[in-house]
C-alpha positions, -999 to 999 in steps of 0.1 A, spaced: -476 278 -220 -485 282 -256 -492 253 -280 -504 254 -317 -520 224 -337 -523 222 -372 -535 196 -393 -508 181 -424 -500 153 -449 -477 128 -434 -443 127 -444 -431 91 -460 -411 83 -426 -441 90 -403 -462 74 -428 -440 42 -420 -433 47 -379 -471 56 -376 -483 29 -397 -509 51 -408 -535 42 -439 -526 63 -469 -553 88 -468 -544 99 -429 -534 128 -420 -512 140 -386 -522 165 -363 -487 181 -351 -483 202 -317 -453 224 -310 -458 235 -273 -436 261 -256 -439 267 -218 -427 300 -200 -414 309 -166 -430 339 -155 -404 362 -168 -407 349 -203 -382 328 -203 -387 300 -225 -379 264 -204 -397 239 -225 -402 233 -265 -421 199 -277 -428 190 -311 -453 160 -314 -467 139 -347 -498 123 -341 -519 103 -364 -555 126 -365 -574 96 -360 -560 85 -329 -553 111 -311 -573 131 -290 -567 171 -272 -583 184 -245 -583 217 -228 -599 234 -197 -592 273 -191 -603 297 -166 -618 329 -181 -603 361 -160 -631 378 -144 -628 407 -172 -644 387 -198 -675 382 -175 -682 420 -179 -669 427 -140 -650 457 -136 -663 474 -172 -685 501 -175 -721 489 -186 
């Protein structure tokens, strides 16, 4: 799965449906999820207002980037 956030002015419609204060910005994902071929099953586009929203991600590092297997 890949997802990418980026932070923009409202448009006047989410303005309104958000209800969001004038100065507020959104925070929108687009997320695309992957079988293992590559074949794309799943796109998402969300709008959320910055301020009330909140992401969190855990990952597990492959062994490689805790120097196993390199030369030293």
């Amino acid at each position: 799965m890949r997802e990418e956030l980026f932070a923009r002015a409202p448009t006047p419609e989410e303005t309104k449906l958000l209800l969001l204060p004038r100065s507020e910005a959104v925070v929108e994902l687009h997320r695309t999820a992957y079988t293992a071929d590559g074949t794309v099953v799943e796109f998402a586009i969300g709008v959320h207002a910055a301020s009330r929203f909140r992401w969190s991600y855990d990952f597990k590092v492959p062994d490689s980037a805790h120097g196993k297997g390199n030369a030293q």
